[in-house]
Each structure stands twice: as C-alpha cells, then as structure tokens.
C-alpha positions in Angstrom: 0.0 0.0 0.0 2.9 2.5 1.1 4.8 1.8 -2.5 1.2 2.2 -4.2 0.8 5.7 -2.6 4.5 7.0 -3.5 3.7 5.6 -6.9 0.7 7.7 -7.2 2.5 11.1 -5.3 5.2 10.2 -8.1 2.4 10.4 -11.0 0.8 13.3 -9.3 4.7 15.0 -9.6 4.7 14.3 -12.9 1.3 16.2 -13.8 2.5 19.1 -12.4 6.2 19.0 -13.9 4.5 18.8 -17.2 2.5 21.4 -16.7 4.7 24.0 -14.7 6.7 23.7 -17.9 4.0 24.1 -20.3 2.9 27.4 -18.2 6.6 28.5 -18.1 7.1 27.8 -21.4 4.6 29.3 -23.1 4.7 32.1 -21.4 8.4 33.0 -22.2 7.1 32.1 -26.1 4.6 35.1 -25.8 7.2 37.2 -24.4 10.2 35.8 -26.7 8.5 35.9 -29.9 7.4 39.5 -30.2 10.2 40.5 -27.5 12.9 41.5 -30.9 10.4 43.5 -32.7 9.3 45.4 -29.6 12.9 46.1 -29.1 13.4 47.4 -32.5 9.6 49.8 -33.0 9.8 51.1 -29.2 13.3 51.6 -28.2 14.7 52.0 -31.8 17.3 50.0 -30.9 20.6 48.3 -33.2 22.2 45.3 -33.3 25.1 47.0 -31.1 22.4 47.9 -28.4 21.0 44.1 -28.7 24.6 42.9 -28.0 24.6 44.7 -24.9 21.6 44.0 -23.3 21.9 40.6 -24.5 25.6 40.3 -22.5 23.8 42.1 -19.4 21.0 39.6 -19.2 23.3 36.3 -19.5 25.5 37.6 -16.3 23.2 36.0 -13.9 23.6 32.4 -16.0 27.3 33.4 -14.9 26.6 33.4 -11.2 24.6 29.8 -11.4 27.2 27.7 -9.6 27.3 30.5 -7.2 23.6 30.8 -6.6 23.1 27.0 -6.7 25.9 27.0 -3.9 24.2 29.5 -1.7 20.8 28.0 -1.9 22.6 24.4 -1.4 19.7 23.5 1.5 16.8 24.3 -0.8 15.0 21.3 -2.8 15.7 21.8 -6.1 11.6 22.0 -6.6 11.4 25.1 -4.3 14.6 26.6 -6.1 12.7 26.1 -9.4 9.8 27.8 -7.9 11.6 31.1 -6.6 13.2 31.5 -9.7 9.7 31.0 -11.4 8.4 33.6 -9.4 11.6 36.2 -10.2 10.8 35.6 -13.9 7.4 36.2 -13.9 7.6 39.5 -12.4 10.7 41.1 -14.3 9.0 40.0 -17.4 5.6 41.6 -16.6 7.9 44.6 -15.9 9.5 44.5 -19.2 6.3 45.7 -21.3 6.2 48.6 -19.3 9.8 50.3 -19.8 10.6 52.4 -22.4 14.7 53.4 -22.2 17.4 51.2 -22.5 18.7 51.8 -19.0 15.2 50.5 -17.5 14.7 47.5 -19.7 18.3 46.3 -19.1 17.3 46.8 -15.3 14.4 44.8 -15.6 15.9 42.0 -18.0 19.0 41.4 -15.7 15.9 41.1 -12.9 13.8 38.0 -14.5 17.2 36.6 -15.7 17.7 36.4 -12.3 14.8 34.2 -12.1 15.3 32.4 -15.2 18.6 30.9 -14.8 17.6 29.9 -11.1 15.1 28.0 -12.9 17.2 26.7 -15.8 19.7 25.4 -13.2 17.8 22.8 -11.4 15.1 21.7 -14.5 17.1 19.2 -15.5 18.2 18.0 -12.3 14.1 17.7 -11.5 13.5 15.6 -14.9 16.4 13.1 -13.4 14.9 12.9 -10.3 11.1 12.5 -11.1 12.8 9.9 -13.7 14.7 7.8 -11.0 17.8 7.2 -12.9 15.7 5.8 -15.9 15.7 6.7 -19.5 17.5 10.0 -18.7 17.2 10.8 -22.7 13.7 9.7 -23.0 12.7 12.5 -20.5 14.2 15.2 -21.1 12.9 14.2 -25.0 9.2 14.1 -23.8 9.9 17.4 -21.3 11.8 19.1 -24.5 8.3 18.1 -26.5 6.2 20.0 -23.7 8.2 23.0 -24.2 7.6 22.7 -28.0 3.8 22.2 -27.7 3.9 25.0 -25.0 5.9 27.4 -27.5 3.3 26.8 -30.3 0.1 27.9 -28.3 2.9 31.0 -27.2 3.0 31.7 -30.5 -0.4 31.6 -31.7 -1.5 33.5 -28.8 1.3 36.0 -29.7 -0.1 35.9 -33.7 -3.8 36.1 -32.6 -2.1 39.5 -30.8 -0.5 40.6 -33.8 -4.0 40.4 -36.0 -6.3 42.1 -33.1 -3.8 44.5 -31.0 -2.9 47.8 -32.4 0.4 48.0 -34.1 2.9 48.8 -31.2 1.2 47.8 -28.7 3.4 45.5 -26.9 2.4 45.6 -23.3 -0.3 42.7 -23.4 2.2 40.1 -24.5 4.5 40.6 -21.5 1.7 40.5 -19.1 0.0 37.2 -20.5 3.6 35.9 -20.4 4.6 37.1 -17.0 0.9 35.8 -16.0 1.4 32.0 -16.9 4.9 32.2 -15.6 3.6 33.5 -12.4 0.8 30.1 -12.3 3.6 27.6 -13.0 5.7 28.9 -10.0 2.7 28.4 -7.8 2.8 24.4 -9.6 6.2 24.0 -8.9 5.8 24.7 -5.0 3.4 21.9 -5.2 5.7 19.3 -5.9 6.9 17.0 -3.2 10.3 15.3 -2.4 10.2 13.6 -5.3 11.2 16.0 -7.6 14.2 16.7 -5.0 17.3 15.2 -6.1 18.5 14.7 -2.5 22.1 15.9 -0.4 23.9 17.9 -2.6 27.3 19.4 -2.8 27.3 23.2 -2.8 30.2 23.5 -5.9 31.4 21.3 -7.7 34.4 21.7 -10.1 36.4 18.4 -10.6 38.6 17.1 -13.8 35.9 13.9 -14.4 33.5 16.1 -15.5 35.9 18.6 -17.9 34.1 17.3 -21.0 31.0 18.3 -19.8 32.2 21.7 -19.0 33.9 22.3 -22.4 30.9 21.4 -24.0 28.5 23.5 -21.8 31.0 26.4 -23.1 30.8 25.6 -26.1 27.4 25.4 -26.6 27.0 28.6 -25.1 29.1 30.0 -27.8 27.0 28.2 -30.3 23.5 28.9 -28.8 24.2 32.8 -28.7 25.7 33.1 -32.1 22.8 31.5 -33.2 19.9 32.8 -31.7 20.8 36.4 -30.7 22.6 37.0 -34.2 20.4 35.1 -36.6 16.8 35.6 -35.5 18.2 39.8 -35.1 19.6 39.5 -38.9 16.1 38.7 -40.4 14.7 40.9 -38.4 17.4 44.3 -38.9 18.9 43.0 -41.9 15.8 41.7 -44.3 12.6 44.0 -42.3 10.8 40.7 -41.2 8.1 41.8 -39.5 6.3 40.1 -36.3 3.6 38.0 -38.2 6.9 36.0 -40.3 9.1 36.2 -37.2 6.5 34.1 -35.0 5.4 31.7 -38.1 8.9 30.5 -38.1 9.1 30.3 -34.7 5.9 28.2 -34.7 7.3 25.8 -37.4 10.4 25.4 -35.2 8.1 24.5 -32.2 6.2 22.1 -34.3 9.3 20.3 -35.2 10.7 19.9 -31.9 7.4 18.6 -31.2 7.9 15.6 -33.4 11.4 14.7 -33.4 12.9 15.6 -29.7 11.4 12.3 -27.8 13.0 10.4 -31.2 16.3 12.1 -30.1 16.4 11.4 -26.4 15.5 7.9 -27.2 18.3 7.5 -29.7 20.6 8.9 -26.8 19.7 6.5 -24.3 19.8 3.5 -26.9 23.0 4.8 -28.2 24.9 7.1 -26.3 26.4 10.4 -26.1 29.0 10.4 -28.4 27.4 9.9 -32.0 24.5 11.6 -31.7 26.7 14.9 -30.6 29.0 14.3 -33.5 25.9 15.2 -35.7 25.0 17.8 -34.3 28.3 19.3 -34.6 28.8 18.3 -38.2 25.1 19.7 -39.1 26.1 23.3 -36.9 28.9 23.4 -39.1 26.8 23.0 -42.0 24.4 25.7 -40.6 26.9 28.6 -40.1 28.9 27.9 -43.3 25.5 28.3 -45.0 24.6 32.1 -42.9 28.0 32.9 -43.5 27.9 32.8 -47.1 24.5 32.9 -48.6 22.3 36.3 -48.5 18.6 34.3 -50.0 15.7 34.9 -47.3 14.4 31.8 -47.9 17.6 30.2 -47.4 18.1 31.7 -44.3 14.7 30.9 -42.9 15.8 27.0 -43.8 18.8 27.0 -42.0 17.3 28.8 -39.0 15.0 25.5 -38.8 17.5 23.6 -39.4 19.7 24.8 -36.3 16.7 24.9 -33.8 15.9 21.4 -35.1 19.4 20.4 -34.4 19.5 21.9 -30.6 18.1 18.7 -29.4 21.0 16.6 -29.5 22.2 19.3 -26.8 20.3 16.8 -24.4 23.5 14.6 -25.1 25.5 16.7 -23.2 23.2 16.6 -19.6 22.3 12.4 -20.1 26.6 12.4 -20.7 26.7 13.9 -17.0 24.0 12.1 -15.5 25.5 8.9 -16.8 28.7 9.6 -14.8 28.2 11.9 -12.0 28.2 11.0 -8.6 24.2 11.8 -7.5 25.7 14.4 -5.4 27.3 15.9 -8.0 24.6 16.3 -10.4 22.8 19.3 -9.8 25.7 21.4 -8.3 27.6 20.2 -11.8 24.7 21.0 -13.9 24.9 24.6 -12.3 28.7 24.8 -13.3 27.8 23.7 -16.5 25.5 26.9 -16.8 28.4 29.2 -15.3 30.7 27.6 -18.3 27.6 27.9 -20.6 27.1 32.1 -19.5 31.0 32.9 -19.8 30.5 32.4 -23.4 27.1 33.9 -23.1 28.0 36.8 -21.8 30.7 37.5 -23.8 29.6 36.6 -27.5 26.8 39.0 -28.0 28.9 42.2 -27.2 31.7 41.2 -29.3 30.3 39.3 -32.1 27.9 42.9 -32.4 31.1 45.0 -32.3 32.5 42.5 -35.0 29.3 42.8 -37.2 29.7 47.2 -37.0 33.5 46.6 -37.8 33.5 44.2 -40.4 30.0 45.9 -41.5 29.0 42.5 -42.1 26.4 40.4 -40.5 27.5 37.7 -41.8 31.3 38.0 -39.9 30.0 36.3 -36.2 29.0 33.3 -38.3 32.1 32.6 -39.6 33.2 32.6 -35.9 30.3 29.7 -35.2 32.0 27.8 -37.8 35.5 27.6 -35.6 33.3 27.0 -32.4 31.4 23.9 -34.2 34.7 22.8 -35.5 36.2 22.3 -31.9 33.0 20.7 -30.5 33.3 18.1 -33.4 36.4 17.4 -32.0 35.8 17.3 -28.7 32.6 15.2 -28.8 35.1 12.1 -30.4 36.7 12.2 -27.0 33.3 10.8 -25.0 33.7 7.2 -24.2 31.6 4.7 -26.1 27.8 4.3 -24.6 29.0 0.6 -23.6 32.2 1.9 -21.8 30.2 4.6 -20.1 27.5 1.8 -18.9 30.0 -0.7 -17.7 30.9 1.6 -14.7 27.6 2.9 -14.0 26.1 2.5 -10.7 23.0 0.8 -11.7 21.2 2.4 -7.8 21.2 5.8 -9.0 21.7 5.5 -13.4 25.1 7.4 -12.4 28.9 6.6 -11.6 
C-alpha cells in the first residue's frame, strides 16, 4: 500500500512538472517571440544595443554555480519555484519600460529568475525519472516546451491580428501571468522531484568534457539565436507575423522529433548523436556565412533549432557519470561555463558585425566553435564503456 501511494504522489509529480513547464514555457514564447520587434519599434534599438543588453541579461547564468551553492539546502523544486516567481515578475515589468537603462534593469531582474530555474530543470527531470531513461525524459519534457511554444505563438499571432500596431504591453503581461501560475505548480511538488544531499560547488577534472561542452554550446547557442533571428529581423525587415510563423514551425518540429532524439541517446549514447549535431552546426553557419537568400536563411534557422536537441546529449553524458551528489551542483557549473561564453559573445560578435559591417562575420566565428565541439565530442567514451561503470542504484557513476 505505502509503494502504491508513493507511486501515485510520483504520478501526481509528474502532472504538475508537465505542466509548470508548459505554463513557463509558453509564457516565455509570448514574451520571446514578439520580444525582438518590440525592441526594434519602441526603443529604436541596433544590433550593437542588442549585444549589450543581451551580455547584461546572460551575467546572472554566470553566477549559477554561485547561486546554486548559496541556496545548497533548498530542494531543487522550491529553487525552481523562486526562480519562477523572479521571472514572472521582471517580465511583466519588461512591457512597461521604455529606455534602455530600465529594460536592461528589468531583464537582468527575470534573468535572475530564469537561470535559477534553468539550473535545477534538469536535475528535476532526473529525479522524477529515477535514474531511468534519462534521454527519453528530457525528449518528452523538451516536447512539452515545444507544444507550449506553439500555443505561445499563436497567442502572440492572434495578438499581432487584433492589438494595435505597437502595442506590446499585453504580450508581456500574459507571459509574465502564466509564468507567475507555473511557479505556484512547482511549489506543489513534493520530495520527489528533489534530487537529494547535494554538494554546494562542484568543479572536478571527471566532469571537464562536460564543461567544455556546456562552453561551447553557449558559444553556439548565442551566435545563433541572438545573431540570426536579429539579422532577419534588422537585416531583411521581417516583420512580427513572419518572425513568430517560423518560430511556430520550429516548435512544431521539436514537437515531433525531440522524444525520437532522447530515445536515440539512451539506446546509443552520447558520443554519435553529438558528432551530428556538430557536423550539421557546421553545415548551418557555413550556409549564414555565405549565402544572403531569405528563404535560405529561414531554412537554416529551422535547421539549427531542429538540431539543438541533441544538446540533451551533453546533460544524459553527466548524469551517466556523475556521482548523484554531483549532479545538480555540476549542472549549475555547466551553466556558469555555458554564461561565460554567453555573456561575452553577443557584445563582441555585435562589435564584429559594426566593424567588419558584415552580418555575416560572427558566423564565420560559429563555424570555428562547431569545429572544436566536433572534436571534442570524439573524446566521449563509447555508450558501452560509459555503462560498464555505472552505478545501476542511481543511473550514475
């Protein structure tokens, strides 16, 4: 009877994981899919002013190990759930500013928020999963986010059609709204979705792969989404209704082929399915860094957010060999190593596109960075070599 009532309380976990992240995301879609046009009609802003606020709002992803370490004797659940509550209010905030200074104010606030969130999401999947199927999950979670991310954006569309032009404020309140109901979800979850004693900071040579490859996807993922979403947007005049229509078909994709990734991952490993990804990022930058065709471009923006599943490689690698005490204070680092790049990419890679008065120049640096992931994701030990030491308890080393 006791086992039958924690297997219950474990399904009842689950209901609410699924939806606090369909509330979180689609709430952030609302807000991130008319968030580049809003900055462009109201604050008038360029791509050097994007860098910059861009680099201010990835500092606090900087500070996760920190912040995980300081908050080392809350559940990961209730972590989730103050950061949850952060985001919803500095994104509500965000529709109502109107001057650089302020919305950089109020962005580095929910960022706060956001990355407190980001931090421990994971760690949450692996424990509601109980060291099973690691991939599978964070597949099936990765498909909630999608789903969640097309009603964002056909909420945001709907907007588009009924709202005045420029009038921006309703988005971020809807979104900060349905952030705000998830947070109150997430405080509902019990110990399950707590991963259990944890270490405050952890920074040991086992896990240098996984850092190197948390950097460099942080590389990778600003490049990409800061630099190509803002080129059709400055560059080629795409307005809101074509920015969140390819958003949408992004979303629907994920839908249908991220549980098919995480899968793969668990049947196969780490190692190939990352190799792919790098080979196909490779592919992706070459083809923004030399080719000017709008429809082109809209293809290989697909293509890339298509691709960014196989980044659930790189947290099933760490699961697979991480103490259980390790985990969540090494995911964390992996989000400081993942916001150094962050951080720094936007500012620079805008300074590179004034000085080389090319947008296309911080996409020949996304080549280089895909290059060196390719060759770092060869050095991840076989799926069968990684098994053979795993601690079959806790799915971890």
């Amino acid at each position: 009877m006791k086992d039958l009532t924690l297997e219950k309380l474990l399904e009842r976990d689950w209901k609410l994981f699924i939806w606090l992240t369909f509330l979180f995301m689609f709430g952030f879609a609302v807000y991130n899919g008319v968030f580049l046009n809003f900055f462009r009609d109201v604050l008038t802003a360029n791509e050097l002013d994007l860098g910059r606020i861009e680099s201010f709002r990835e500092i606090p992803g900087l500070l996760a190990a920190i912040s995980a370490g300081i908050l080392v004797s809350m559940a990961e659940h209730r972590m989730a759930a103050f950061g949850l509550f952060i985001c919803a209010i500095g994104i509500t905030a965000n529709g109502f500013q109107h001057t650089m200074l302020h919305l950089t104010l109020s962005t580095v606030f929910w960022s706060i928020g956001f990355h407190l969130y980001q931090t421990v999401a994971s760690a949450i999947t692996m424990a509601l999963a109980k060291g099973e199927d690691g991939g599978k999950h964070l597949g099936k979670m990765k498909m909630v986010g999608s789903a969640a991310t097309i009603f964002g954006l056909l909420v945001a569309y709907l907007g588009s059609l009924l709202l005045p032009k420029g009038m921006y404020l309703p988005y971020f309140v809807i979104g900060g709204g349905s952030i705000g109901i998830s947070a109150i979800l997430c405080l509902m979850l019990s110990n399950h979705a707590h991963g259990g004693r944890r270490q405050s900071i952890v920074f040991k040579k086992k896990y240098k792969l996984y850092y190197l490859l948390s950097f460099l996807e942080g590389c990778r993922r600003m490049i990409f989404s800061i630099f190509a979403a803002f080129t059709l947007v400055l560059v080629y005049h795409q307005g809101l209704v074509a920015m969140l229509a390819v958003q949408l078909v992004n979303a629907v994709l994920i839908v249908a082929t991220a549980p098919a990734i995480g899968k793969l991952i668990d049947r196969i490993g780490e190692r190939t399915p990352l190799t792919w990804y790098a080979a196909g990022l490779i592919l992706v930058f070459i083809g923004y860094a030399v080719t000017r065709n709008l429809i082109t471009l809209y293809a290989l923006f697909i293509i890339d957010n298509m691709l960014f599943s196989f980044g659930i490689g790189i947290t099933t690698y760490l699961h697979r060999i991480a103490a259980k005490e390790d985990f969540t204070p090494s995911l964390a680092m992996g989000v400081t190593m993942n916001h150094i790049a962050a951080v720094t990419v936007p500012y620079f890679g805008a300074l590179l596109w004034l000085k080389m008065r090319d947008y296309q120049a911080p996409f020949w640096v996304g080549v280089g960075v895909a290059a060196v992931s390719l060759i770092v994701t060869r050095f991840l030990p076989a799926a069968k070599a990684i098994r053979s030491v795993a601690d079959p308890a806790l799915g971890t080393n």
